[in-house]
C-alpha positions in Angstrom: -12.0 0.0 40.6 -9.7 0.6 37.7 -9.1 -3.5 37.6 -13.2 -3.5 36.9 -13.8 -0.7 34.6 -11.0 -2.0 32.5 -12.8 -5.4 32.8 -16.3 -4.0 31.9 -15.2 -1.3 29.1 -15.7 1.5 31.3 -12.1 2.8 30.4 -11.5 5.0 27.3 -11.1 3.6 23.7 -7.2 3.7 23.2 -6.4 5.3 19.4 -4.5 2.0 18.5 -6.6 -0.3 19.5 -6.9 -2.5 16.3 -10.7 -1.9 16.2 -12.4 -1.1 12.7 -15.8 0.8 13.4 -19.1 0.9 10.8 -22.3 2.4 11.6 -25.9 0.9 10.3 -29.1 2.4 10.5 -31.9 0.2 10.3 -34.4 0.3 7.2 -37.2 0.1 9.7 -36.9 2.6 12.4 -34.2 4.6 11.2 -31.5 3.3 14.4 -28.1 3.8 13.8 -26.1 1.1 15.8 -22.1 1.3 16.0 -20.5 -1.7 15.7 -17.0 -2.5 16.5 -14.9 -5.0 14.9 -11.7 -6.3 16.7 -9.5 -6.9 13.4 -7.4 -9.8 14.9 -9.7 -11.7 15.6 -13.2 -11.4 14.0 -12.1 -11.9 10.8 -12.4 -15.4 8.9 -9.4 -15.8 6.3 -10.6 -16.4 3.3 -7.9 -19.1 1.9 -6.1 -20.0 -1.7 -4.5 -23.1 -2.6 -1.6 -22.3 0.0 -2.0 -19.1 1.7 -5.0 -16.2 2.9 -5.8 -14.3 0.1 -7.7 -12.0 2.2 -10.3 -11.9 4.9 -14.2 -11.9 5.3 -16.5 -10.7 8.1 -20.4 -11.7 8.5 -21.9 -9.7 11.1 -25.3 -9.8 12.5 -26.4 -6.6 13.9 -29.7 -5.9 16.1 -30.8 -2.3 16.6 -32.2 -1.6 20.1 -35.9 -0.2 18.8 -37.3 -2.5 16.7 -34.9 -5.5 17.4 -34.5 -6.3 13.6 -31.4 -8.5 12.3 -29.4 -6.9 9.3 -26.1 -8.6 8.3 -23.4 -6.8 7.4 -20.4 -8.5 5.2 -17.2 -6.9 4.6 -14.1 -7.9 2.4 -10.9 -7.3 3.5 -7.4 -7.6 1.4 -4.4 -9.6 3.4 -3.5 -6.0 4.6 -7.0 -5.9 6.2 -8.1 -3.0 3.7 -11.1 -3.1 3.4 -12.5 -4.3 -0.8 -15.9 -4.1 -0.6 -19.0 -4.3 2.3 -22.9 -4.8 1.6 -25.6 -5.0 4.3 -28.8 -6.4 4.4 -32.0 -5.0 6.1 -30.3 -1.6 6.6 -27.7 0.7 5.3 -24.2 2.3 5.7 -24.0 5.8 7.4 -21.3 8.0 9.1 -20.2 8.1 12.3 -21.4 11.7 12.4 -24.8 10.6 12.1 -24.0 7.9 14.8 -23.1 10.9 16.6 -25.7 13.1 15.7 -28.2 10.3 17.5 -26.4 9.6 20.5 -27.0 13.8 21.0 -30.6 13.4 20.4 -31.0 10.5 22.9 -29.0 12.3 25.3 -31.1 15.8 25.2 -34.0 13.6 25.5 -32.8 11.8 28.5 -31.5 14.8 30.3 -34.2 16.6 32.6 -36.2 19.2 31.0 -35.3 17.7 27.6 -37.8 17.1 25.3 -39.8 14.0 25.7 
Protein backbone atom coordinates (compact mmCIF):
# COMPACT_ATOMS: atom_id res chain seq x y z
CA UNK A 1 0.00 0.00 0.00
CA UNK A 2 2.83 2.43 0.83
CA UNK A 3 4.38 1.50 -2.89
CA UNK A 4 0.77 3.07 -4.20
CA UNK A 5 0.18 6.03 -2.05
CA UNK A 6 3.61 7.10 -2.76
CA UNK A 7 2.73 6.56 -6.47
CA UNK A 8 -0.72 8.51 -6.19
CA UNK A 9 0.49 11.45 -3.75
CA UNK A 10 -1.27 10.04 -0.89
CA UNK A 11 2.05 10.37 1.21
CA UNK A 12 2.90 13.57 3.12
CA UNK A 13 4.55 16.70 1.41
CA UNK A 14 8.33 16.34 2.53
CA UNK A 15 9.72 20.05 3.77
CA UNK A 16 12.55 19.83 1.02
CA UNK A 17 10.80 18.84 -1.65
CA UNK A 18 11.95 21.54 -4.20
CA UNK A 19 8.30 22.59 -4.71
CA UNK A 20 7.43 26.50 -4.97
CA UNK A 21 3.60 26.99 -4.05
CA UNK A 22 1.24 30.17 -5.22
CA UNK A 23 -2.35 30.50 -4.62
CA UNK A 24 -4.98 32.25 -7.21
CA UNK A 25 -8.37 33.02 -6.64
CA UNK A 26 -10.38 33.41 -9.58
CA UNK A 27 -11.88 36.98 -10.61
CA UNK A 28 -15.18 35.16 -11.26
CA UNK A 29 -16.17 32.99 -8.41
CA UNK A 30 -13.85 33.97 -5.92
CA UNK A 31 -11.88 30.09 -5.99
CA UNK A 32 -8.66 30.01 -4.62
CA UNK A 33 -6.72 27.09 -6.31
CA UNK A 34 -3.09 26.07 -5.00
CA UNK A 35 -0.82 25.33 -7.38
CA UNK A 36 2.53 23.64 -7.08
CA UNK A 37 5.42 24.17 -9.02
CA UNK A 38 8.28 21.49 -9.15
CA UNK A 39 11.37 23.99 -9.47
CA UNK A 40 13.62 21.53 -11.43
CA UNK A 41 11.68 20.97 -13.86
CA UNK A 42 8.82 23.37 -14.76
CA UNK A 43 10.84 26.06 -15.32
CA UNK A 44 11.91 27.27 -19.04
CA UNK A 45 15.50 28.93 -18.87
CA UNK A 46 15.32 32.01 -20.25
CA UNK A 47 18.89 32.12 -22.18
CA UNK A 48 21.73 35.07 -23.05
CA UNK A 49 24.26 34.90 -25.59
CA UNK A 50 26.04 31.89 -23.74
CA UNK A 51 24.46 31.03 -20.53
CA UNK A 52 20.61 31.13 -18.44
CA UNK A 53 20.17 34.35 -17.23
CA UNK A 54 17.25 33.28 -15.32
CA UNK A 55 14.11 31.32 -15.62
CA UNK A 56 10.31 31.83 -16.66
CA UNK A 57 7.14 29.89 -15.82
CA UNK A 58 3.71 30.19 -17.86
CA UNK A 59 1.09 28.46 -16.04
CA UNK A 60 -2.48 27.82 -16.86
CA UNK A 61 -4.67 27.37 -13.94
CA UNK A 62 -8.48 26.21 -13.98
CA UNK A 63 -10.51 26.68 -10.73
CA UNK A 64 -12.93 23.75 -10.07
CA UNK A 65 -16.35 26.11 -9.96
CA UNK A 66 -16.49 28.02 -12.78
CA UNK A 67 -13.77 26.22 -14.87
CA UNK A 68 -12.15 29.57 -15.99
CA UNK A 69 -8.42 29.62 -17.45
CA UNK A 70 -6.10 32.38 -15.70
CA UNK A 71 -2.34 32.29 -16.55
CA UNK A 72 0.02 32.85 -14.12
CA UNK A 73 3.83 34.00 -15.25
CA UNK A 74 6.59 34.13 -12.85
CA UNK A 75 10.26 35.38 -13.23
CA UNK A 76 12.86 33.70 -11.64
CA UNK A 77 16.73 34.82 -11.21
CA UNK A 78 19.46 31.90 -11.99
CA UNK A 79 19.13 31.27 -8.19
CA UNK A 80 15.44 30.54 -8.79
CA UNK A 81 14.35 33.69 -6.69
CA UNK A 82 11.62 34.70 -7.69
CA UNK A 83 11.73 38.74 -9.79
CA UNK A 84 8.53 39.39 -10.53
CA UNK A 85 4.89 37.22 -11.20
CA UNK A 86 1.59 38.67 -12.93
CA UNK A 87 -1.70 36.66 -13.47
CA UNK A 88 -4.33 37.02 -15.73
CA UNK A 89 -8.08 36.43 -15.08
CA UNK A 90 -7.44 36.20 -11.32
CA UNK A 91 -5.28 37.34 -8.60
CA UNK A 92 -2.44 36.49 -5.98
CA UNK A 93 -3.58 35.57 -2.42
CA UNK A 94 -2.07 33.78 0.67
CA UNK A 95 -1.92 30.44 1.55
CA UNK A 96 -3.97 31.38 4.59
CA UNK A 97 -6.78 32.19 2.55
CA UNK A 98 -6.06 28.95 0.66
CA UNK A 99 -6.45 27.59 3.97
CA UNK A 100 -9.14 29.48 5.16
CA UNK A 101 -11.37 27.76 2.03
CA UNK A 102 -10.25 24.36 2.36
CA UNK A 103 -11.98 24.87 6.13
CA UNK A 104 -15.10 26.16 4.72
CA UNK A 105 -15.39 23.30 2.17
CA UNK A 106 -14.63 20.96 4.77
CA UNK A 107 -17.47 22.22 7.51
CA UNK A 108 -19.71 22.06 4.59
CA UNK A 109 -18.89 18.61 3.62
CA UNK A 110 -18.90 17.22 7.10
CA UNK A 111 -22.46 16.01 8.36
CA UNK A 112 -24.60 18.51 10.06
CA UNK A 113 -22.43 21.23 8.42
CA UNK A 114 -24.01 23.88 6.82
CA UNK A 115 -25.24 23.28 3.41
Amino acid sequence: MSFLRRLFGGASRSPDDNAYHIYVRCDRCGRVVHVRIDMRNDLAADYGDTAAEGYTLVKEVMDDRCFRIMRAELHFNTRRAEKSRAVEGGIFVTEAEWNEQQAKDEQRASPGGPS
